[in-house]
C-alpha positions as CSV (number, residue, x, y, z in Angstrom):
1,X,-6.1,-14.8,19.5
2,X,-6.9,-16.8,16.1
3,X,-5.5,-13.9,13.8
4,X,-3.1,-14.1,11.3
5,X,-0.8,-11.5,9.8
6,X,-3.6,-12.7,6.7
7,X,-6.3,-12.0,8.4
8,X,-5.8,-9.7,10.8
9,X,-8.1,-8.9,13.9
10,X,-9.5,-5.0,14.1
11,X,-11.4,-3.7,16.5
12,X,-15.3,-4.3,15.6
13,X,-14.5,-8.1,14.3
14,X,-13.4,-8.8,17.7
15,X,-16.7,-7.2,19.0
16,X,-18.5,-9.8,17.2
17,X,-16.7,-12.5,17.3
18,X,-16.2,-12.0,21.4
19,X,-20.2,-11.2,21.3
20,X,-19.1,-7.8,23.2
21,X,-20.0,-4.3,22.8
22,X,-17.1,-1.9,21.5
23,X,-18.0,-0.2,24.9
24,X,-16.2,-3.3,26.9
25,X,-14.1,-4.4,23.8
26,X,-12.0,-0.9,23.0
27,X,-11.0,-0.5,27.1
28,X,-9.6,-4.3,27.1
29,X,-7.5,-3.5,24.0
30,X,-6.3,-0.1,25.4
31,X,-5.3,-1.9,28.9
32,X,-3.6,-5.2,26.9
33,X,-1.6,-2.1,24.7
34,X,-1.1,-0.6,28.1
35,X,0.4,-3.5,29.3
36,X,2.8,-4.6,26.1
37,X,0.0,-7.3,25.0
38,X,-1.2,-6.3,21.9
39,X,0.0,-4.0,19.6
40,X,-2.6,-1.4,17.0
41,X,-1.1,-1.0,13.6
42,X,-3.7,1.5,11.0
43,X,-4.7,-0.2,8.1
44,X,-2.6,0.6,5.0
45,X,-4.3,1.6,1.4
46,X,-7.5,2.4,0.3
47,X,-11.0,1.9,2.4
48,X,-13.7,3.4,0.5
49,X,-17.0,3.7,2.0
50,X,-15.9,2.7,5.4
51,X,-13.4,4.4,7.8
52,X,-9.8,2.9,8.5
53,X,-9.4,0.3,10.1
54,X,-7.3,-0.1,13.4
55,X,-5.8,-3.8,13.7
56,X,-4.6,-5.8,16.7
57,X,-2.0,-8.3,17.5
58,X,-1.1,-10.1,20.1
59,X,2.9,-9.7,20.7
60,X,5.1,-12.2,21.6
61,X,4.4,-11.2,25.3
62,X,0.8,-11.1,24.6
63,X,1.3,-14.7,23.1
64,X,3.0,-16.3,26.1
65,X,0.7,-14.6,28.7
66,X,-2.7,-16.2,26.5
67,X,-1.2,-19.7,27.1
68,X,-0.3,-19.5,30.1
69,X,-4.0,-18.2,31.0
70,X,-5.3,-21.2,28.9
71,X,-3.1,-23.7,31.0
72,X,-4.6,-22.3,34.0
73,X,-8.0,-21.5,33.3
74,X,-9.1,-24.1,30.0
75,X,-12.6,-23.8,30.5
76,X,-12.7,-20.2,30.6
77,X,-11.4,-19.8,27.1
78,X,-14.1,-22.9,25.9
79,X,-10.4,-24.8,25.7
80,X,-10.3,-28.9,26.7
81,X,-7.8,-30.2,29.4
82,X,-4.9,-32.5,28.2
83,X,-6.9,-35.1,29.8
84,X,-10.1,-34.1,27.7
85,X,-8.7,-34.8,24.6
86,X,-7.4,-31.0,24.0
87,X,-3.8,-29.9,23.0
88,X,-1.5,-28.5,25.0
């Protein structure tokens, strides 16, 4: 959710970053694509020594459905309430 069109999100960053195996990662991405979420763009120019990378963004959609999530549930994304001292 913290990506940038600078520095984009691919699939085994988010792994880490979510401390999640690909295993339970991948499936999550496939249903938020399924469900006009996210969207997987392949990774333009060269990548030597590794394969191509797949990268994921949330789309406008995808966006609106994450806050509204975080308004309901702020602890479940490590988010503070309003009255905690968080943004909205």
């Amino acid at each position: 959710m913290a990506s940038t069109s600078d520095n984009p999100a691919w699939g085994l960053k988010i792994c880490e970053e979510a401390d999640l195996g690909s295993g339970t990662v991948y499936p999550i991405l496939e249903r938020l694509m399924d469900a006009g979420w996210v969207t997987r763009y392949e990774e333009k120019g060269d990548h030597p020594g590794r394969p191509k990378r797949f990268y994921y963004e949330l789309t406008a959609v995808g966006r609106q459905a994450a806050h509204e999530a975080g308004q309901r549930k702020p602890r479940l994304f490590g988010l503070r309430t309003a009255a905690e001292g968080g943004g909205s």
